[in-house]
N, C-alpha and C positions, 0 to 999 in steps of 0.2 A: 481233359486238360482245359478245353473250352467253359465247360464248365464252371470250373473251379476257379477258372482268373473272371469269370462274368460273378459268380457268389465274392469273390474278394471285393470288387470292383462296386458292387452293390452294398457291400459293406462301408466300404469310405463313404457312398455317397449317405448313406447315413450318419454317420458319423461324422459330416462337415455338415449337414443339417441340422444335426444339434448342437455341435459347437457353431453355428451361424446363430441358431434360434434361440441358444444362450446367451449368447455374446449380443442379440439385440435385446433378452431381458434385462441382464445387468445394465448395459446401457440406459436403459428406458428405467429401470428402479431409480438410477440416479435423478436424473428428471423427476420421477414421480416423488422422492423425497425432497426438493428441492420445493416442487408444488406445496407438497405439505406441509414445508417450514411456513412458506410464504403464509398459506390460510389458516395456519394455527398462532401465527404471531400477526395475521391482520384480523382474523376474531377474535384474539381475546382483547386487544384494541378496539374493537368495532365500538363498544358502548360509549368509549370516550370522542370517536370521532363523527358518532351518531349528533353527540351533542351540541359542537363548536368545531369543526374539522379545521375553520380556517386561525378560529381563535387560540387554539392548541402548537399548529404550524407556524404560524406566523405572530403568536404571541408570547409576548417576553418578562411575563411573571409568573416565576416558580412559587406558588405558595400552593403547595397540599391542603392544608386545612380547609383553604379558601373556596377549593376546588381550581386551582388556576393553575395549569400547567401548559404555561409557554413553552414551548422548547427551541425556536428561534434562535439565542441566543448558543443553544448546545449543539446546532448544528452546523451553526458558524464557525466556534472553536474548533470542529472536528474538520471542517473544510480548511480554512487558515493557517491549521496544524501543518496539517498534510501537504499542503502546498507548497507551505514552505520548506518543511521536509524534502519534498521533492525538488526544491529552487536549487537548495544546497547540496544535496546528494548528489544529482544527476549527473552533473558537471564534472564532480571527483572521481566519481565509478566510471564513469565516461574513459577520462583520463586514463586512469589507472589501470583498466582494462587495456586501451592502447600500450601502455606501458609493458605490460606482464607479457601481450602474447608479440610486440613488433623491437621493442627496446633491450627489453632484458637479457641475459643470457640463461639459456634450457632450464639449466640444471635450477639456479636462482629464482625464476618465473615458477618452475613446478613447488620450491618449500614458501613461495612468499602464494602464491594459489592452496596453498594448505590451511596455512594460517587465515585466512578469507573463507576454508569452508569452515575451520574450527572455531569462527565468530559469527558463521550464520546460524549455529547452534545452541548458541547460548542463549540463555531463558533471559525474556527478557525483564524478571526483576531483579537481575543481575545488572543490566542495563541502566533500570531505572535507580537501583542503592549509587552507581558511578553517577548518575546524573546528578541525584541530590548532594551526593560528597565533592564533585569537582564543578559541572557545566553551572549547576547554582551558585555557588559562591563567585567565579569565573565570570560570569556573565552582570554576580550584581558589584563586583567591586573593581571589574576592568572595562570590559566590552559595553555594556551599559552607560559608565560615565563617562567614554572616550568617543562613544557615535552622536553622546545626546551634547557634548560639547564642541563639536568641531563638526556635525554635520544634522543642522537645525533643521530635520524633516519628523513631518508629523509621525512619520510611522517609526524613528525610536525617539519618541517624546512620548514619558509616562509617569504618570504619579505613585504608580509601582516601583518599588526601592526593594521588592525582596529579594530576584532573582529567580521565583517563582513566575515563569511567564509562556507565553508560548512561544519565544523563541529558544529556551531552554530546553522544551518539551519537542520542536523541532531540528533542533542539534542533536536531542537525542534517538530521535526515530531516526536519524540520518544516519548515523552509523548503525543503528541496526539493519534498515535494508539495503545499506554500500555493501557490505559480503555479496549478497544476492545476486545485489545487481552486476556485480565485479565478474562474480563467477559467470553469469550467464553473460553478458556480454564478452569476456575473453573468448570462452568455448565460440559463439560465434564469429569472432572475428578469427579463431583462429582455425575454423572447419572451412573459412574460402582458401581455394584450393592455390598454392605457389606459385601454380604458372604465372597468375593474375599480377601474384608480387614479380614475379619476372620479368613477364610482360611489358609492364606500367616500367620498371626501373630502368628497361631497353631503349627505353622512348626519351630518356632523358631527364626523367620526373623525378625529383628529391623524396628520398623515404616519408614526409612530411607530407609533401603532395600528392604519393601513394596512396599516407593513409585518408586523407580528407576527402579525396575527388573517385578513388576508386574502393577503399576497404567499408566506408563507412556508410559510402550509398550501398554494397552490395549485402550488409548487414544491416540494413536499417529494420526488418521488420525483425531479427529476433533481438536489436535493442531494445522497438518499442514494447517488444512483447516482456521483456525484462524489467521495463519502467512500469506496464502494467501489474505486473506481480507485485513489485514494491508496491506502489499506489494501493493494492488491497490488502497489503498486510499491516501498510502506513495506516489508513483509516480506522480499520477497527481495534488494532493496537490499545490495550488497558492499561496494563498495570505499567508501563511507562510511563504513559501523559499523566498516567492519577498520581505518581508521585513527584514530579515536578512541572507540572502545567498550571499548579494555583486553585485550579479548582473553585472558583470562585463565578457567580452569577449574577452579582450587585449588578454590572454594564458589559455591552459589549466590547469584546477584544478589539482595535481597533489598531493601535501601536506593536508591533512585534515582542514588547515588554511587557505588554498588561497579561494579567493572569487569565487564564482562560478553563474552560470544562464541556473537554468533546465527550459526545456522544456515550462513548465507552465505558469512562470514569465515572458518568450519571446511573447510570444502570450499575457498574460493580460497587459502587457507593450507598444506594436507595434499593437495591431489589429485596434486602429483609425488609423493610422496613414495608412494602405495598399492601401486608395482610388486613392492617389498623384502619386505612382511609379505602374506602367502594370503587373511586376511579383512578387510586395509585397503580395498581398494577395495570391497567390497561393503558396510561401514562409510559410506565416501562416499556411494555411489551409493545408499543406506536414506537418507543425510542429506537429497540431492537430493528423494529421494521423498518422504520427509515433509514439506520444504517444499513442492513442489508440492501435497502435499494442505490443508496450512494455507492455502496461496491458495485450490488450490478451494473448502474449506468455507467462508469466508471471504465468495466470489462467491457461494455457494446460499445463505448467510446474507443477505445483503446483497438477494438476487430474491427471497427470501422476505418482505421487509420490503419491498418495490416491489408487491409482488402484493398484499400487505395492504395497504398505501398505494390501491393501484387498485380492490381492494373496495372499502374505507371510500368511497372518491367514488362508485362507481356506484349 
């Protein structure tokens, strides 16, 4: 009998050895591919940044033939975009989130949480045909002529009249990552546990001041962890921005109207075309690279603000 439970017992212990020794390869595969994106899309770059790393970076003339490929100007758009994607989103998902899991009733918060997961789904050149059919013409025949007339600031003062802009192209990434961010913020607000809402309302506290001073600090990191997710799905985002962002690289974006051409759009626009010129593709493949790295720093931005979040409580 001793036996046979010591043979069983030696058995598990195998068998949690390998599912340990598994589970730290696939771990570590992932890593290891992640390396090899990195080194496969900073070598096939390497030629172009052998040659001008900083003229490339930080210059802002696109001409192929010329050999001139600034991208300055493409990396500005893709930051600009997004930012202000995020100005606008935050706020509303924010909201709304408060709305669905502290205001509404049950049954209504679960079919309107439906509808939020069933538009984080959709493809977004789905997204982007609505943008050009409604936020374009929207933006160039109301909202355009109503900010640049009654409130004279440089950033909606533009010479752009198409409607094609980056603030079109960040109205529209906004509601693609509001679902997102809707959903994950509700689920966290709504996993702190009742007592807390008990508690806090025993004290004398308005539902109001529940949620501000008690729901919102004790969910702060799985918001920001949620504003992170947006944030990299915001950046690298194509075929949105490419179809109403304007796409244009005459000057830089500088007004929230002028047309703009992030990162994404230059590559889904130009990557047939790299085979004709010797340092296009590595052009491209530098563009790839930087945007990977605007996401990553992005994500260590973003854990660094959850780590100091998880200090401050302990």
């Amino acid at each position: 009998m001793d036996e046979l439970f010591f043979l069983k017992l030696k058995k598990r212990r195998k068998v949690n050895r390998f599912v340990r020794r598994f589970s730290f390869l696939m771990s570590l595969s992932v890593f290891c591919l992640f390396i090899l994106i990195c080194l496969m899309l900073f070598g096939s770059s390497f030629s172009l940044l052998r040659k001008d790393v900083f003229g490339v970076i930080f210059g802002t003339e696109w001409l192929p033939h010329q050999e001139k490929f600034g991208l300055l100007y493409f990396i500005w758009g893709s930051i600009y975009t997004t930012l202000l994607a995020l100005i606008i989103s935050v706020p509303i998902s924010l909201f709304t989130a408060i709305l669905i899991s502290e205001y509404m009733p049950k049954k209504l918060a679960m079919n309107t949480k439906l509808i939020f997961d069933v538009l984080s789904g959709v493809s977004p050149v789905v997204y982007g045909f609505w943008g050009v059919m409604a936020i374009v013409p929207l933006t160039r025949n109301f909202i355009q002529p109503f900010l640049a007339d009654n409130l004279h600031i440089k950033l909606f003062l533009s010479d752009n009249k198409s409607g094609f802009s980056v603030f079109s192209a960040a109205i529209v990434l906004a509601v693609m990552v509001s679902p997102l961010m809707v959903s994950i913020s509700e689920e966290v607000l709504r996993a702190i546990p009742f007592e807390i809402r008990q508690a806090t309302m025993s004290l004398g506290a308005t539902k109001w001041e529940m949620v501000k001073k008690v729901l919102l600090k004790k969910g702060a990191t799985g918001i920001v962890a949620a504003i992170i997710l947006s944030f990299s799905r915001t950046v690298g985002e194509t075929m949105a921005v490419l179809m109403v962002a304007g796409c244009q690289m005459s000057k830089m974006a500088i007004s929230a109207f002028d047309p703009a051409y992030p990162l994404p759009a230059l590559i889904a626009n130009t990557f047939g075309e790299t085979m004709s010129i010797p340092l296009y593709k590595s052009a491209i493949f530098l563009a790839a690279f930087i945007l990977l790295i605007l996401t990553l720093a992005s994500n260590l931005f973003g854990w660094s603000i959850l780590l100091r979040i998880e200090e401050e409580k302990s």
